[in-house]
mmCIF file of the N, C-alpha and C atoms, coordinates in Angstrom:
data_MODEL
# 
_entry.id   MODEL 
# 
loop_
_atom_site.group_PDB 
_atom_site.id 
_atom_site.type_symbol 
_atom_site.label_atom_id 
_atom_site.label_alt_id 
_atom_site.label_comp_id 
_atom_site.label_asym_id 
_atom_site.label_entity_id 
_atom_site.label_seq_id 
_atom_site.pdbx_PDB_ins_code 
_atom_site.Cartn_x 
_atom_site.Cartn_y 
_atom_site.Cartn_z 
_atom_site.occupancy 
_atom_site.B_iso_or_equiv 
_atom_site.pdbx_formal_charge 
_atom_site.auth_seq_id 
_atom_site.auth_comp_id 
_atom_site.auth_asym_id 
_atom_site.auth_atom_id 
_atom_site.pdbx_PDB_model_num 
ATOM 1   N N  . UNK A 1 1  ? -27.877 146.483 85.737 1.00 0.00 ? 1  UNK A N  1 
ATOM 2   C CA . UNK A 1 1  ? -28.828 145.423 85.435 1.00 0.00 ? 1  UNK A CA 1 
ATOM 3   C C  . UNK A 1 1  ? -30.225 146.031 85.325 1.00 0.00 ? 1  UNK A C  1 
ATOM 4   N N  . UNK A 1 2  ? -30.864 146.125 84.282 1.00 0.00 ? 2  UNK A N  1 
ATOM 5   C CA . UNK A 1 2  ? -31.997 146.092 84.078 1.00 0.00 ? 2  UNK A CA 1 
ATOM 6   C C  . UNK A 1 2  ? -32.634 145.396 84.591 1.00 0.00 ? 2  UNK A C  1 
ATOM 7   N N  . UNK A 1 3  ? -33.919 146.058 85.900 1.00 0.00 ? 3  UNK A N  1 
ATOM 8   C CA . UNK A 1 3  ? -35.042 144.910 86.239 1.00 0.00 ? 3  UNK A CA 1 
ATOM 9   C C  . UNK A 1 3  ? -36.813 144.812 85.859 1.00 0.00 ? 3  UNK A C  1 
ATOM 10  N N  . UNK A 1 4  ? -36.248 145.692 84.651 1.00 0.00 ? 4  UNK A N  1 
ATOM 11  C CA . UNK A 1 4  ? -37.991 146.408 84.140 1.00 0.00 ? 4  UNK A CA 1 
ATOM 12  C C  . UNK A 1 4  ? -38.726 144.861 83.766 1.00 0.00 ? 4  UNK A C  1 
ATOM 13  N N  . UNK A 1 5  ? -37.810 144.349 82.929 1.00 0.00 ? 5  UNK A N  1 
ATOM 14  C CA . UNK A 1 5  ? -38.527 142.958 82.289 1.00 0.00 ? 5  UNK A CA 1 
ATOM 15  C C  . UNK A 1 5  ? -39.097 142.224 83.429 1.00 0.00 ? 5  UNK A C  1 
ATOM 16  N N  . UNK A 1 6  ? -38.090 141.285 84.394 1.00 0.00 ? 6  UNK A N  1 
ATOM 17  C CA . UNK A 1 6  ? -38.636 140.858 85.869 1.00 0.00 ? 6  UNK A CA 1 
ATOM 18  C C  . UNK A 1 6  ? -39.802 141.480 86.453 1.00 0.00 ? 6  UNK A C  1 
ATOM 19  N N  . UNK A 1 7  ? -39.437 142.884 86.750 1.00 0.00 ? 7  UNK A N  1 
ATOM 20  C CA . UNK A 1 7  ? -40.610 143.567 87.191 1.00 0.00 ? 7  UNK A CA 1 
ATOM 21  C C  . UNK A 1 7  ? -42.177 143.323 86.679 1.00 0.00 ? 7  UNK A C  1 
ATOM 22  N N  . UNK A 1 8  ? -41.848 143.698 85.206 1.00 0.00 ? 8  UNK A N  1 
ATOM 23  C CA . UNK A 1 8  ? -43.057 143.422 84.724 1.00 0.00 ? 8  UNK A CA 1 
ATOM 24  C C  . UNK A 1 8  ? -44.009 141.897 84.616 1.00 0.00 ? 8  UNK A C  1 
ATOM 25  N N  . UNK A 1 9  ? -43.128 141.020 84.370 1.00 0.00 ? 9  UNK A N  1 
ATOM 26  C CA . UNK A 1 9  ? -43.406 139.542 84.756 1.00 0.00 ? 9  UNK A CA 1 
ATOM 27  C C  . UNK A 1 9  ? -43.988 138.975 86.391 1.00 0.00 ? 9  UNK A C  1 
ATOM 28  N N  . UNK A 1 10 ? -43.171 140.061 87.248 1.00 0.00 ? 10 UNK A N  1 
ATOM 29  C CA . UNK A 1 10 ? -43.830 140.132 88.167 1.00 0.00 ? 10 UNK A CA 1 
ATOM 30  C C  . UNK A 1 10 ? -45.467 140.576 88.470 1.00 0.00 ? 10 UNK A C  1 
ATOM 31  N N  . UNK A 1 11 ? -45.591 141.628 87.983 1.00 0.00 ? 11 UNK A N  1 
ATOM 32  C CA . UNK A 1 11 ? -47.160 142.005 87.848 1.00 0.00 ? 11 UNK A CA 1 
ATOM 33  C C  . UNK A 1 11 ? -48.201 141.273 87.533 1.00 0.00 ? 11 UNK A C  1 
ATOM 34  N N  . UNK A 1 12 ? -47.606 141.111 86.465 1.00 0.00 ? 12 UNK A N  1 
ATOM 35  C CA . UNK A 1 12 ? -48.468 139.780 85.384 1.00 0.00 ? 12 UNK A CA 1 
ATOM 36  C C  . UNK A 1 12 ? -48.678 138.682 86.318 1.00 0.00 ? 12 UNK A C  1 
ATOM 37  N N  . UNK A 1 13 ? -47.747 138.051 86.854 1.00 0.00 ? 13 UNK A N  1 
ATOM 38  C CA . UNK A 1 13 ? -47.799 137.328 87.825 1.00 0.00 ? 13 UNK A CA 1 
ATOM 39  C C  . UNK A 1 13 ? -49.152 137.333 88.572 1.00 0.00 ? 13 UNK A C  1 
ATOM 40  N N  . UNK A 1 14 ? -49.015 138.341 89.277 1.00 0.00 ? 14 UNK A N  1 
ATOM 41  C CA . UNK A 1 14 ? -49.237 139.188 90.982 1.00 0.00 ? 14 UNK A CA 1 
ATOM 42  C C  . UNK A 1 14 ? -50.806 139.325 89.975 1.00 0.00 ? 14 UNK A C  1 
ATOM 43  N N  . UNK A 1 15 ? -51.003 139.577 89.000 1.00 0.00 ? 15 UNK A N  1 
ATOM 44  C CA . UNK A 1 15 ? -52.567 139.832 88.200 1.00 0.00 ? 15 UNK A CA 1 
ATOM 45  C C  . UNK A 1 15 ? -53.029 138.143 88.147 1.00 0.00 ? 15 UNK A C  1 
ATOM 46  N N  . UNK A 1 16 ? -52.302 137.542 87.400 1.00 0.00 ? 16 UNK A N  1 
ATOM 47  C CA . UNK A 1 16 ? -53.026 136.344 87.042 1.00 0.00 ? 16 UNK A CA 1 
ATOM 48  C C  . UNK A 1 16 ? -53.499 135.538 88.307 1.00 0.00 ? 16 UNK A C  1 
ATOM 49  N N  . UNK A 1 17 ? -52.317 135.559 89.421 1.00 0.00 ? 17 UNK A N  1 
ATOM 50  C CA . UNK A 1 17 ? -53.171 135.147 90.805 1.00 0.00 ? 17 UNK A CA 1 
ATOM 51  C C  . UNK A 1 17 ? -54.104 135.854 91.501 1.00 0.00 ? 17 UNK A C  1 
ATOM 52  N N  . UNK A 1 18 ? -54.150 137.506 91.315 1.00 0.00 ? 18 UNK A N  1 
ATOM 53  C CA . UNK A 1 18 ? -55.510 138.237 91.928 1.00 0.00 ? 18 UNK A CA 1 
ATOM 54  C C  . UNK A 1 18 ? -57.268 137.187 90.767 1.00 0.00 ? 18 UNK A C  1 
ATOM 55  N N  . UNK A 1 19 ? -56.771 137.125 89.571 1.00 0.00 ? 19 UNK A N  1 
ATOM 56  C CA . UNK A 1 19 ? -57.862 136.615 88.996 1.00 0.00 ? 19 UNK A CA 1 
ATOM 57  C C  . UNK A 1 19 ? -58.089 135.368 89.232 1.00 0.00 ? 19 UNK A C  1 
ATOM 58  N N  . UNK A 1 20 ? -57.192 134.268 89.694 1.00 0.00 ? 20 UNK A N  1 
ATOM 59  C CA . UNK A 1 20 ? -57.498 132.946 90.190 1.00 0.00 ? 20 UNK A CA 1 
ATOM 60  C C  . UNK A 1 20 ? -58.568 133.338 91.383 1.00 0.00 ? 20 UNK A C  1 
ATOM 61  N N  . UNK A 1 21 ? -58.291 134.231 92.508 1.00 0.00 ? 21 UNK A N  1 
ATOM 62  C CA . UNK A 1 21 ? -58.491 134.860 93.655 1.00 0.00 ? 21 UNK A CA 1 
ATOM 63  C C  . UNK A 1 21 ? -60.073 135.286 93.436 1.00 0.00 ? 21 UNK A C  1 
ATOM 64  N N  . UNK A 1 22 ? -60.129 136.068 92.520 1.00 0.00 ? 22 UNK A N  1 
ATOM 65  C CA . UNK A 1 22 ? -61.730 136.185 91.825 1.00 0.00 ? 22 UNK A CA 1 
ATOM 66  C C  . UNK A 1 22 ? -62.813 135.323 91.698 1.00 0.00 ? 22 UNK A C  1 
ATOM 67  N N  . UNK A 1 23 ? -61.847 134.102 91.246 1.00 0.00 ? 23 UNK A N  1 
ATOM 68  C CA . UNK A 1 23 ? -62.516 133.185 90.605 1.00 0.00 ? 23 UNK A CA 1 
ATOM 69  C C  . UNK A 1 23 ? -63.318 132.209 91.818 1.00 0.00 ? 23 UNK A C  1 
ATOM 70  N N  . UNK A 1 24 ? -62.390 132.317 92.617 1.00 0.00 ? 24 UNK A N  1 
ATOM 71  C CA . UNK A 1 24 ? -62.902 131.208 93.671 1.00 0.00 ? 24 UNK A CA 1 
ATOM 72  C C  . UNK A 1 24 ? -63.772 132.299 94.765 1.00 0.00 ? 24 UNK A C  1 
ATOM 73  N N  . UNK A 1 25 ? -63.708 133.609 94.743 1.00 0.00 ? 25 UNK A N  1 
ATOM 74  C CA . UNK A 1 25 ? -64.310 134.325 95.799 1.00 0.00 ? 25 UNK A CA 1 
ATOM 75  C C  . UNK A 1 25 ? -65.949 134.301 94.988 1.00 0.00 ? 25 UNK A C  1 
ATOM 76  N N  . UNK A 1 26 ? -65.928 134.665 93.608 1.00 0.00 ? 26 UNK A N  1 
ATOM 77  C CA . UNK A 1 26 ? -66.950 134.834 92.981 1.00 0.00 ? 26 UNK A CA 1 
ATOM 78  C C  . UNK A 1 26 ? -67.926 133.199 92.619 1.00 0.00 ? 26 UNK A C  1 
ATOM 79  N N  . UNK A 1 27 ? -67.069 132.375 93.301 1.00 0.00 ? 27 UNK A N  1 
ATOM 80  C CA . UNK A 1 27 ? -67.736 131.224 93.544 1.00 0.00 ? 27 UNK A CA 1 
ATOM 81  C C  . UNK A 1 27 ? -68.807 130.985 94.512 1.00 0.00 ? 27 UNK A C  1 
ATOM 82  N N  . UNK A 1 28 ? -69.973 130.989 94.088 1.00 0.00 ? 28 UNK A N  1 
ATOM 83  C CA . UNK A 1 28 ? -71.220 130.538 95.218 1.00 0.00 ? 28 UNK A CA 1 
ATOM 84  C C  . UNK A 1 28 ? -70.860 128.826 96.004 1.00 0.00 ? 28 UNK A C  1 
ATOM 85  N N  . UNK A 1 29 ? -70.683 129.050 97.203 1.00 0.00 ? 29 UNK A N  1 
ATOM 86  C CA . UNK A 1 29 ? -70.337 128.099 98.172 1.00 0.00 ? 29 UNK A CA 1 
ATOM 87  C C  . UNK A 1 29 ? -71.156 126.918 97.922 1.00 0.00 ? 29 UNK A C  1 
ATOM 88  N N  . UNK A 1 30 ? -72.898 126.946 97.290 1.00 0.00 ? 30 UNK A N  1 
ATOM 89  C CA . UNK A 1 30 ? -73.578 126.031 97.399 1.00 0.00 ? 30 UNK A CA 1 
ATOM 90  C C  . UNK A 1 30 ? -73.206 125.635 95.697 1.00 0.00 ? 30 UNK A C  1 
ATOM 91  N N  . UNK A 1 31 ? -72.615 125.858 95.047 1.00 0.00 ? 31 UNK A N  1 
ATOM 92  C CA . UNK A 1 31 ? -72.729 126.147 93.626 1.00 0.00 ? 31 UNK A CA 1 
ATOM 93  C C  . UNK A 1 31 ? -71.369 125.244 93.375 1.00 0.00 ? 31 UNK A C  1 
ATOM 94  N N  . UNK A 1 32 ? -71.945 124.210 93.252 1.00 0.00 ? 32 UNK A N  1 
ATOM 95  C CA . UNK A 1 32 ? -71.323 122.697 93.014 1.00 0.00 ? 32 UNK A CA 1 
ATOM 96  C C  . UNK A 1 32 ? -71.299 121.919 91.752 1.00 0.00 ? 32 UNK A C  1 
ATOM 97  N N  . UNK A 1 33 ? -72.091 122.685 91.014 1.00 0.00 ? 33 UNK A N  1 
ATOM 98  C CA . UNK A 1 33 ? -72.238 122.025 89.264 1.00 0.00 ? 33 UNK A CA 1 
ATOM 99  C C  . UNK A 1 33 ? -70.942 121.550 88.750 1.00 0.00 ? 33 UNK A C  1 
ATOM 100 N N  . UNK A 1 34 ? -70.877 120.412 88.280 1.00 0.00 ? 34 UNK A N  1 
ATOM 101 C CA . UNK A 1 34 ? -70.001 120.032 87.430 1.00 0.00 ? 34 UNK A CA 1 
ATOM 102 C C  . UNK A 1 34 ? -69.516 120.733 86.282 1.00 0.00 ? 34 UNK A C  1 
ATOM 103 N N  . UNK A 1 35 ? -70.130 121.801 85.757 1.00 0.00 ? 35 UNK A N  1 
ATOM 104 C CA . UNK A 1 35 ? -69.736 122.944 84.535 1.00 0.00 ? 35 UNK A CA 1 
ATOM 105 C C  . UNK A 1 35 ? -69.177 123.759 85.342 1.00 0.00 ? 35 UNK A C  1 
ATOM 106 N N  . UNK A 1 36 ? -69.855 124.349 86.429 1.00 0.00 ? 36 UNK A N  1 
ATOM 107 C CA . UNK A 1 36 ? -69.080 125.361 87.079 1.00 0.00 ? 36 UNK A CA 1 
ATOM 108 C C  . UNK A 1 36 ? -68.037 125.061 87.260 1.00 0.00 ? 36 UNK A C  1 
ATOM 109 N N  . UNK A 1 37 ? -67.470 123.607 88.334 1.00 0.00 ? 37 UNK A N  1 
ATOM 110 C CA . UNK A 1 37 ? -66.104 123.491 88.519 1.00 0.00 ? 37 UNK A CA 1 
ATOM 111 C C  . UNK A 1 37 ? -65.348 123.410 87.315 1.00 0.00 ? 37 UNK A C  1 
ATOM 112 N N  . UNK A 1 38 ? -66.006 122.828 86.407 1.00 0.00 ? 38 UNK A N  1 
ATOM 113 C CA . UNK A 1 38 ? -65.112 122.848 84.848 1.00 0.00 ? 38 UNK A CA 1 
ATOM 114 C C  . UNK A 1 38 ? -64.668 124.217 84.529 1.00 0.00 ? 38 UNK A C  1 
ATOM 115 N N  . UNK A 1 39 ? -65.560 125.138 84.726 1.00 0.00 ? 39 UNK A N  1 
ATOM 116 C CA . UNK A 1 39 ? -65.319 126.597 84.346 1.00 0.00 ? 39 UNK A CA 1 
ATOM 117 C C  . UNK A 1 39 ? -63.902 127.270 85.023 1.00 0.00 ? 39 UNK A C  1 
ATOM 118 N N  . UNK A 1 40 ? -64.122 126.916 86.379 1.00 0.00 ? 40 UNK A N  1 
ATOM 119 C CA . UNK A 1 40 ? -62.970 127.376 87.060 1.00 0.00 ? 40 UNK A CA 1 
ATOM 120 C C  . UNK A 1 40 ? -61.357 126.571 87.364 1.00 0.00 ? 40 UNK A C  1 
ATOM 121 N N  . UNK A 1 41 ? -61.632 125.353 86.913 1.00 0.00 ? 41 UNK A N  1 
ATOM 122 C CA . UNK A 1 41 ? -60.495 124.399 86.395 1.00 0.00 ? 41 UNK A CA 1 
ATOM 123 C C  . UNK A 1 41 ? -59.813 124.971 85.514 1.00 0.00 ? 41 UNK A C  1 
ATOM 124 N N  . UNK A 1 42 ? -60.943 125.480 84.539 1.00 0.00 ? 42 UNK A N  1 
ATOM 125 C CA . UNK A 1 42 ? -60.442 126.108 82.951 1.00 0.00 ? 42 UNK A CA 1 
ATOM 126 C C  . UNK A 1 42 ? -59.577 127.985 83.252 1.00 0.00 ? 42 UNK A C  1 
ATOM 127 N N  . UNK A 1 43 ? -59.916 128.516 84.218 1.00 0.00 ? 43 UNK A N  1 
ATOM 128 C CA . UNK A 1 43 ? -59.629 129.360 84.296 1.00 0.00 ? 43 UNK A CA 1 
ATOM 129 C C  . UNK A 1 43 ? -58.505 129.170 85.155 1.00 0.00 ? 43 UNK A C  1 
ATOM 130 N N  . UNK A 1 44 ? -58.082 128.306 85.915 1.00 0.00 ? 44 UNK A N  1 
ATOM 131 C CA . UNK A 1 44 ? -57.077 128.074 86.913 1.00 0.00 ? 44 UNK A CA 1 
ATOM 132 C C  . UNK A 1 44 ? -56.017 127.719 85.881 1.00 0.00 ? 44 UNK A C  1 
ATOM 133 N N  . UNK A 1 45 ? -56.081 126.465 84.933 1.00 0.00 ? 45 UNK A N  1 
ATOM 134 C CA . UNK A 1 45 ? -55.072 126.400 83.961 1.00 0.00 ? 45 UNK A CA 1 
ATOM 135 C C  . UNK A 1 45 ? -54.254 127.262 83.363 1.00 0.00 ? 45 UNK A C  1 
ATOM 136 N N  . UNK A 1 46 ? -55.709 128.307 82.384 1.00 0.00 ? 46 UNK A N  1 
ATOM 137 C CA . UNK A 1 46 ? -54.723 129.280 81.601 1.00 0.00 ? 46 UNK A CA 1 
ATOM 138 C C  . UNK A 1 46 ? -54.059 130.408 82.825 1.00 0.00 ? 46 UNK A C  1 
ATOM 139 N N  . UNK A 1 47 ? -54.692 130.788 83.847 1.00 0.00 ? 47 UNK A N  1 
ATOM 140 C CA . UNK A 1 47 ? -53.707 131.409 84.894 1.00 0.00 ? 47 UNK A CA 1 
ATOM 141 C C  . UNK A 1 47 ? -52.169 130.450 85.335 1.00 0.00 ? 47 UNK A C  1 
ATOM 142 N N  . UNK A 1 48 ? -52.670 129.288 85.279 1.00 0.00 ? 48 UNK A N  1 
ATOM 143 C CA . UNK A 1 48 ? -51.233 128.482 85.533 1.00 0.00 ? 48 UNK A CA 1 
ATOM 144 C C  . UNK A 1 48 ? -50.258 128.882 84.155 1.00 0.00 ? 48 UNK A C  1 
ATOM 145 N N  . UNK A 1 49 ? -51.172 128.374 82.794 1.00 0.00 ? 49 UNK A N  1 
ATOM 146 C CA . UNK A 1 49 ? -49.703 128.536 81.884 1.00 0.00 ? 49 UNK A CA 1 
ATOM 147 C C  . UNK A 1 49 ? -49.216 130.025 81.705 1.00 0.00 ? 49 UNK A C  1 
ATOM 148 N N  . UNK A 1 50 ? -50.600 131.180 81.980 1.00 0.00 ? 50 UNK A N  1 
ATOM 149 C CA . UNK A 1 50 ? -49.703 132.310 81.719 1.00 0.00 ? 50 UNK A CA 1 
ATOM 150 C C  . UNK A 1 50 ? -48.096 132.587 82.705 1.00 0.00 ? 50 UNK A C  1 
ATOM 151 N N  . UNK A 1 51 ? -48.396 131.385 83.941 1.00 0.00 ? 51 UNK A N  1 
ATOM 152 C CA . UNK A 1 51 ? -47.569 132.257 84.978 1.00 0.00 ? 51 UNK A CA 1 
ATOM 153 C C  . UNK A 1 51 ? -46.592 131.075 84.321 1.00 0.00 ? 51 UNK A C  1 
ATOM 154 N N  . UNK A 1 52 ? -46.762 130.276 83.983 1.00 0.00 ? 52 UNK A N  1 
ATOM 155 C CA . UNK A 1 52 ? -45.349 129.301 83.063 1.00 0.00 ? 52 UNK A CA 1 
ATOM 156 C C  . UNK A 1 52 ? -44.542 130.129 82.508 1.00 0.00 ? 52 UNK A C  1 
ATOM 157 N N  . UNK A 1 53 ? -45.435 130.350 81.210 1.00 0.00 ? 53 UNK A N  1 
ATOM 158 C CA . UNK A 1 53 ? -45.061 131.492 80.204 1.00 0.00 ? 53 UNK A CA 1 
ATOM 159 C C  . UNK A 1 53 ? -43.961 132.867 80.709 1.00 0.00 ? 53 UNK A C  1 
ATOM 160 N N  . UNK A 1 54 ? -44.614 133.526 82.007 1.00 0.00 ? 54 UNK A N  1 
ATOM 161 C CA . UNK A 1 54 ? -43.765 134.481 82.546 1.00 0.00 ? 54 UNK A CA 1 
ATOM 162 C C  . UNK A 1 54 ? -42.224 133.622 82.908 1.00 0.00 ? 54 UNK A C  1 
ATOM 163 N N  . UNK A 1 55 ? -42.308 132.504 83.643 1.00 0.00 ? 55 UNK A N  1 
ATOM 164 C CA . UNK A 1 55 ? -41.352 132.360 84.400 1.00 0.00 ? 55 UNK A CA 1 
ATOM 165 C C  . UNK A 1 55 ? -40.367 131.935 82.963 1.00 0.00 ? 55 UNK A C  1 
ATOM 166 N N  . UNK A 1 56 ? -40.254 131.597 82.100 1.00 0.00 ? 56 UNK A N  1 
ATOM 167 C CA . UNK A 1 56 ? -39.500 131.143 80.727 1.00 0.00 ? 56 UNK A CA 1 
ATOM 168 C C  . UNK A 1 56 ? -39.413 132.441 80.201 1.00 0.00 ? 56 UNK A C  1 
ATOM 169 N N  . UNK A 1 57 ? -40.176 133.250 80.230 1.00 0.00 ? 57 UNK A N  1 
ATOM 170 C CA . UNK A 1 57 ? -39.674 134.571 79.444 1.00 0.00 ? 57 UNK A CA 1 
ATOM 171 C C  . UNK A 1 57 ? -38.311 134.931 80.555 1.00 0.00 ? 57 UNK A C  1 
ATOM 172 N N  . UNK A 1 58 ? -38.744 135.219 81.730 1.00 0.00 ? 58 UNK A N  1 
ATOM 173 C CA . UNK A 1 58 ? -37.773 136.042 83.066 1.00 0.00 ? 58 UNK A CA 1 
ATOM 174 C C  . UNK A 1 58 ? -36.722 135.111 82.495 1.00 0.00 ? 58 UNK A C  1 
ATOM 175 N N  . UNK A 1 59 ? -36.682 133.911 82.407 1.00 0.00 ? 59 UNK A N  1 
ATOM 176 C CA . UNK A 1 59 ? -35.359 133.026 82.801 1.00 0.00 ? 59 UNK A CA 1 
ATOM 177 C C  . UNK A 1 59 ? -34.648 133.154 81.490 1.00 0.00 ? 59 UNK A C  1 
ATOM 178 N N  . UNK A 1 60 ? -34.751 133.747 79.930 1.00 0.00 ? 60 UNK A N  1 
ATOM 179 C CA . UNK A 1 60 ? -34.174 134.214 78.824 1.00 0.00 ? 60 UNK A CA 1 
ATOM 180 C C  . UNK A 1 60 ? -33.478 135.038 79.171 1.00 0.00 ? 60 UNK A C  1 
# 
């Protein structure tokens, strides 16, 4: 059994949540703007569908 593909989906993974991880550390605590949270909504999404995306590729 080949586990290179998994593996690699794994990473991708394990990346797209270190950059969610970014997102909210590189967040200023007092820094409450309504664009800002939009900004990081927007960045939480496409980290959500990339990790969609992985889990439908693995499961082919």
């Amino acid at each position: 059994m080949n586990d290179a593909p998994l593996e690699r989906a794994l990473e991708r993974a394990e990346f797209a949540i270190k950059r969610i991880e970014r997102s909210l550390a590189d967040r200023a605590p007092r820094d409450s703007a309504p664009a800002r949270d939009e900004e990081l909504r927007s960045k939480v999404r496409e980290a959500v569908a990339e990790l969609d995306q992985l889990i439908r590729e693995v499961a082919e």
